[in-house]
C-alpha positions in Angstrom: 39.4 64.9 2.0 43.1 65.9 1.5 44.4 69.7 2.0 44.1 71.6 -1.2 47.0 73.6 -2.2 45.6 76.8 -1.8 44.4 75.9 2.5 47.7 74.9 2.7 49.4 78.1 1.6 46.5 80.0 3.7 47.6 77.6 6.8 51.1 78.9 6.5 50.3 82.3 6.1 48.8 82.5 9.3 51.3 80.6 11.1 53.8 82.6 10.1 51.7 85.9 11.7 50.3 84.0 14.6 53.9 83.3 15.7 55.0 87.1 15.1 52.7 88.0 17.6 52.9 85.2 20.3 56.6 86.6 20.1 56.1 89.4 22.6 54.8 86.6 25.3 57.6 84.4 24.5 59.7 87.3 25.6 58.4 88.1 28.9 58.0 84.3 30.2 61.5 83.2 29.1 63.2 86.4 29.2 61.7 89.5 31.5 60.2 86.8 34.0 63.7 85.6 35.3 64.7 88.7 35.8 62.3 89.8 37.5 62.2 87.1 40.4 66.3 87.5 40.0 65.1 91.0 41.4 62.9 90.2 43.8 65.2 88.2 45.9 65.2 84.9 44.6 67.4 82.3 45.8 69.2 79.8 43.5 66.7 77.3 44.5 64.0 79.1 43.3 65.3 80.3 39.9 66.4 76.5 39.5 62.4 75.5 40.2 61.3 78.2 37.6 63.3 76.5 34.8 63.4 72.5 36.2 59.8 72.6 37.7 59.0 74.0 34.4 60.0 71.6 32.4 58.9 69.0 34.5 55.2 70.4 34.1 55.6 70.1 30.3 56.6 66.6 30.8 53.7 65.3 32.5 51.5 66.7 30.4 53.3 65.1 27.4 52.6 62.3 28.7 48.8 62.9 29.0 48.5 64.7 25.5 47.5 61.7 23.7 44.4 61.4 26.6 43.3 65.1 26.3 43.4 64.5 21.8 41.1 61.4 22.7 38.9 63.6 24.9 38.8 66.6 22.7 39.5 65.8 19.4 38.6 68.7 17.3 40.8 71.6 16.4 40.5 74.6 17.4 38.7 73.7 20.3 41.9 71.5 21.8 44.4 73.8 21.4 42.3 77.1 22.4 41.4 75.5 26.4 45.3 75.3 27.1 46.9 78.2 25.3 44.1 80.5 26.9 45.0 79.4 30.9 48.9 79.3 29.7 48.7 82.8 28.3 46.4 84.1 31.2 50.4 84.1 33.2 50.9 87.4 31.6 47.6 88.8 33.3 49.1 87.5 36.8 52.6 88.1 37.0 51.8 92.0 37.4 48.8 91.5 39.8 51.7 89.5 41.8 53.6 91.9 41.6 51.2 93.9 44.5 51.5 91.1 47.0 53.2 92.7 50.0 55.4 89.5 50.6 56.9 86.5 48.7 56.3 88.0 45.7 58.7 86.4 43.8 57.9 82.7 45.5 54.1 83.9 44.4 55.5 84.0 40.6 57.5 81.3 40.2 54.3 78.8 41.6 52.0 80.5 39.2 54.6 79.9 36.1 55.3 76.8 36.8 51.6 75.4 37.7 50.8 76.9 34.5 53.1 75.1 32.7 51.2 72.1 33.0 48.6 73.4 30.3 51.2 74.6 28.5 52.3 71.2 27.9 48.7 69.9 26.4 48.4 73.2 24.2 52.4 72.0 23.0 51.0 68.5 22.7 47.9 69.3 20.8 50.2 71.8 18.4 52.9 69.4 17.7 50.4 66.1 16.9 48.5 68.8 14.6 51.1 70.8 13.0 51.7 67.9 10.1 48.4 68.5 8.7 48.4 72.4 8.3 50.3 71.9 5.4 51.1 69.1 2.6 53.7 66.7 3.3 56.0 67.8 0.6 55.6 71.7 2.3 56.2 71.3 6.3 59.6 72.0 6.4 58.6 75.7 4.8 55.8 75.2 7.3 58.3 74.4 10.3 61.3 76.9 9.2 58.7 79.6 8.7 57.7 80.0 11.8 61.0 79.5 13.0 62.1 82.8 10.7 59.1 84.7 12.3 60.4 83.7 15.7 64.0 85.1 15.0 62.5 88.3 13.6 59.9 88.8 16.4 62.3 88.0 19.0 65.3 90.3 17.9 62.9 93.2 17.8 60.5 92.8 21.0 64.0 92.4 22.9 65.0 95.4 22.1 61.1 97.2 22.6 60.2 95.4 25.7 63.7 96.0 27.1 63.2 99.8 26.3 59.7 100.0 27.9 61.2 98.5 31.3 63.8 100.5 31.5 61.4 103.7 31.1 58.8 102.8 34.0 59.2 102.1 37.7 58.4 98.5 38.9 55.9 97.9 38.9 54.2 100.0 36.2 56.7 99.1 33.8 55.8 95.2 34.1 51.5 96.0 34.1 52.7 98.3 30.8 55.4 95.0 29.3 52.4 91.9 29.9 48.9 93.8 29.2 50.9 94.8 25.6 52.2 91.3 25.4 48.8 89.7 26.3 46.6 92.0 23.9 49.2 90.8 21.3 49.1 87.3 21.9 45.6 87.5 22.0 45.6 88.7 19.0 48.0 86.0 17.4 45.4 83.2 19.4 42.4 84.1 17.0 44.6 84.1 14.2 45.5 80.7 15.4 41.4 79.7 15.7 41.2 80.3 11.6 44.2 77.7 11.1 42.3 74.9 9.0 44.2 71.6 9.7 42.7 68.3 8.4 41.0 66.3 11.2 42.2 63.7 13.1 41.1 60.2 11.8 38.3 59.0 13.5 39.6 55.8 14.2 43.1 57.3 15.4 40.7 59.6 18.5 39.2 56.4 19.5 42.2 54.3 19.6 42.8 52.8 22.7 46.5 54.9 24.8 49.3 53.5 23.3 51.8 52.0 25.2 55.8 52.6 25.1 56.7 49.0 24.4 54.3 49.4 21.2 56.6 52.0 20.4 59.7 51.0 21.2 59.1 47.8 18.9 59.1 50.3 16.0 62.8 50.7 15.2 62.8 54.2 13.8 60.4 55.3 16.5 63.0 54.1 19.2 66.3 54.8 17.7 64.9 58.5 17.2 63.9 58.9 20.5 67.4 57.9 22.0 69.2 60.5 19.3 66.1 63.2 20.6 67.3 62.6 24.6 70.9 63.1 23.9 70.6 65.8 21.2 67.8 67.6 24.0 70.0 67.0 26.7 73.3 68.5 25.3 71.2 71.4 23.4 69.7 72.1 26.7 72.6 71.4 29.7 74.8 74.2 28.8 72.5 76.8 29.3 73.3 78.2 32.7 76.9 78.0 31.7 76.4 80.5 29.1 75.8 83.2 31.0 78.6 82.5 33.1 81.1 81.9 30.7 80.2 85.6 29.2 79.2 87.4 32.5 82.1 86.0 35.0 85.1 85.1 32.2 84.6 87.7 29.8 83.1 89.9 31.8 80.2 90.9 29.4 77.8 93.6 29.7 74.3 93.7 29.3 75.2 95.2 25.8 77.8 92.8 25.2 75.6 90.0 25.6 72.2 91.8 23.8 74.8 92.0 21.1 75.4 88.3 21.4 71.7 87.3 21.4 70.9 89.7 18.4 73.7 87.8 16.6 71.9 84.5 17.6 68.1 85.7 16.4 69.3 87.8 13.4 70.8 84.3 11.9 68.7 81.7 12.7 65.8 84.3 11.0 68.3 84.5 8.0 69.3 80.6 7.6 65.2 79.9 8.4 64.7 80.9 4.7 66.8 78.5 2.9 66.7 75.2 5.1 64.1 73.8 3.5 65.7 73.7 0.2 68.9 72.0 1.9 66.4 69.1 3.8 64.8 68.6 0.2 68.4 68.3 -1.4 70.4 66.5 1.5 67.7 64.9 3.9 66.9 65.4 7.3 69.0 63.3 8.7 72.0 65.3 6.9 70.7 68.3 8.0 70.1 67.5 11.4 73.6 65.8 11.8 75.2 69.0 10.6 72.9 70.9 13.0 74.5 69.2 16.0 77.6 69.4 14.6 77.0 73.4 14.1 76.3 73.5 18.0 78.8 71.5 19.1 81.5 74.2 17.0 79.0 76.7 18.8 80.0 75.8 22.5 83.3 75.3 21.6 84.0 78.8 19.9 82.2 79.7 23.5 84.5 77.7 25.8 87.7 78.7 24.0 87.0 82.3 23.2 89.8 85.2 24.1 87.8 88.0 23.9 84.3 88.8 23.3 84.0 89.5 19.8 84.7 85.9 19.2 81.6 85.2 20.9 79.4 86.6 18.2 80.4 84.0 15.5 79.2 81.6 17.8 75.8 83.2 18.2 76.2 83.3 14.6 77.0 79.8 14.3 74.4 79.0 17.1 71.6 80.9 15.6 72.1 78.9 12.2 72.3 74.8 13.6 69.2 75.9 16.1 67.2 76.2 13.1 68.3 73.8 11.3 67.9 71.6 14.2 64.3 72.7 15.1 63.1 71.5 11.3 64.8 68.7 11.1 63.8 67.3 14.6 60.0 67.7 13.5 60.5 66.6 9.8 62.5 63.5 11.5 59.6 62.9 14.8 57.2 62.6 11.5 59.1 60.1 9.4 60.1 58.1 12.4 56.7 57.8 13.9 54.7 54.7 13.8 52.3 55.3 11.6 49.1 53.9 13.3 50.5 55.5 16.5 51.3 59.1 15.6 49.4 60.5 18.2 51.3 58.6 20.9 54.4 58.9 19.2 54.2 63.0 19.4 53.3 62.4 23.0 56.4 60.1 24.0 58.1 62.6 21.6 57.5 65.8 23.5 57.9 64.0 27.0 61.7 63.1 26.1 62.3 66.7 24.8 60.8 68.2 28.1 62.7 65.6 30.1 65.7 66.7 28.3 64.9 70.4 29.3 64.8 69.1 33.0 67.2 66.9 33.4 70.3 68.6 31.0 70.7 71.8 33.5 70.4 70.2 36.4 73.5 67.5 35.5 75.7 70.6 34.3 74.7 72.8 37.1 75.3 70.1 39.6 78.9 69.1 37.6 79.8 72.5 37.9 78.7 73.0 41.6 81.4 69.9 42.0 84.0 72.1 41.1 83.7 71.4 36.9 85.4 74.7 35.0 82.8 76.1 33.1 84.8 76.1 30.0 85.2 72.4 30.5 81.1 71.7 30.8 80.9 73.9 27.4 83.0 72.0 25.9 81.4 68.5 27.2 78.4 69.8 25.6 80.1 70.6 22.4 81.1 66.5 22.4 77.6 65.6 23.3 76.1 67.8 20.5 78.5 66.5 17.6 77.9 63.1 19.1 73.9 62.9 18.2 74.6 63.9 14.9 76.7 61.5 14.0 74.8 59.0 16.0 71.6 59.9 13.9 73.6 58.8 10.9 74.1 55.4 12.1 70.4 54.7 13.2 68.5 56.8 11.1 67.2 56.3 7.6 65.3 58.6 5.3 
């Protein structure tokens, strides 16, 4: 039985709030959490596992989504085992925080071993995501919850921010993560009412499809060579971001909250209207011009005098990122083979969270050579533009 128009709009509704208030824990683990180890001591090392071991987790587990769908096939019961354990980190970062040693080692193990059932509670999302909505609606669907995210994001900064400052450690991270979990706990029962349609019957008892099925579909692999190098440039010149503002322009913490702000504020703002632009230009369009928008991002960041200038690239930034993030679903969805969906979204997400892993690590390691920083940014910037106009050449509508 197909979605009715009215589930549909009831679907998006409460993924738009269920995002809202996962926000708060978004906030902590990708934000509060590095600073805190930072704090504790850690070495580079360490703070390179947190992100890299991480990501790695995520991978593996892509890899297995399409096992755990065959094993448990019905919503919300698949996505409610992983997203509980994943979300349980924000109950044991502050009980770590009352080790009397290695507290920050303690941390980073528990994130990252966690991130292993993050990555089937991203699997299970992504593979299910296309049927909360109608076919003609999921890039509202997609750029909704992307809007939400800006919004959430540029104001649980700021609130979290202000409610660490205010308390000692560590009271003030028992105070930041049982708020953040009661909230996210919260947005997890809104989740529960979600009614997607069902996976096919036939499609749970398929047998594990294999990459060279996949790779024999021509969309499927031309899209998945584009997702790798646009993943991998999005993703590489992360560290170098920080340095660039910290080290050359010698931002403060303000300076860069002010860049970030920037960053959320727009990609909330541009979330609204990029659906109308994928249904007048395409998502291949769009997603070239996303790249293309980062690329001009890291460039305005390499080549900037003076800090201000660095704002109209979180501008700029904030803007392609969503436009990139809609398109990149829309695109996995059109590209996929359509009697292997389910291990299309799996080899999907694997080469995103390999992308994640491996993009840091080259630019850290270039750098660590002796690489400017403004030179990686701008290596990036040619990596970026380069996807998009690759996705051109090998992808169709």
């Amino acid at each position: 039985m197909p979605l009715s128009h009215k589930d549909a709009l009831r679907n998006e509704r409460l993924n738009a709030v269920e995002v809202l208030l996962a926000t708060p824990f978004i906030v902590v683990v990708t934000q509060y959490v590095p600073v805190l180890v930072t704090r504790l001591g850690a070495s580079p090392l360490l703070l390179g596992l947190l992100t890299s071991g991480a990501a790695l987790m995520l991978t593996v587990a892509s890899a297995l989504g399409p096992a755990w769908l065959r094993r448990v096939p019905d919503w919300p019961r698949n996505i409610s085992i992983p997203l509980l354990l994943w979300r349980s980190v924000l109950a044991w970062v502050p009980l770590l925080l009352f080790l009397p040693a290695f507290q920050a080692e303690a941390i980073v193990i528990v994130v990252v071993a966690l991130n292993f059932v993050a990555g089937f509670s991203n699997y299970t999302f992504t593979a299910f995501l296309s049927r909360m909505t109608l076919p003609d609606r999921l890039a509202r669907l997609v750029s909704n919850r992307w809007t939400m995210l800006g919004i959430g994001m540029a104001v649980f900064t700021v609130i979290l921010a202000a409610i660490l400052d205010a308390f000692p450690r560590p009271v003030n991270y028992v105070i930041v993560c049982a708020l953040s979990l009661a909230m996210s706990l919260v947005g997890f029962f809104v989740l529960r009412q979600v009614r997607p349609l069902p996976l096919d019957a036939q499609a749970a008892m398929r047998p594990r499809a294999r990459l060279r099925d996949l790779l024999a579909h021509p969309p499927a692999r031309d899209y998945l060579l584009i997702t790798l190098l646009a993943h991998t440039a999005v993703n590489a010149p992360g560290p170098l971001i920080t340095l660039q503002m910290v080290r050359v322009l010698k931002a403060t913490d303000v300076d860069f909250g002010w860049y970030l702000a920037v960053f959320w504020v727009s990609l909330a703002v541009f979330g609204l209207f990029v659906p109308q632009w994928t249904e007048r230009f395409g998502n291949v369009r769009v997603f070239a011009a996303a790249c293309a928008g980062l690329g001009l991002q890291m460039g305005i960041l390499a080549l900037a005098p003076a800090l201000p200038m660095t704002w109209i690239a979180g501008f700029i930034g904030g803007a392609a990122s969503v436009m990139l993030q809609v398109t990149a679903y829309g695109l996995m969805v059109q590209c996929a083979p359509p009697e292997r969906f389910e291990g299309y979204v799996g080899a999907y997400t694997a080469v995103v969270n390999f992308a994640v892993f491996v993009g840091p690590l080259v630019m850290s390691a270039m750098v660590a050579a002796g690489l400017p920083v403004a030179a990686g940014l701008l290596i990036a910037a040619v990596a970026r533009a380069g996807a998009g106009a690759l996705s051109l050449r090998l992808v169709t509508e």
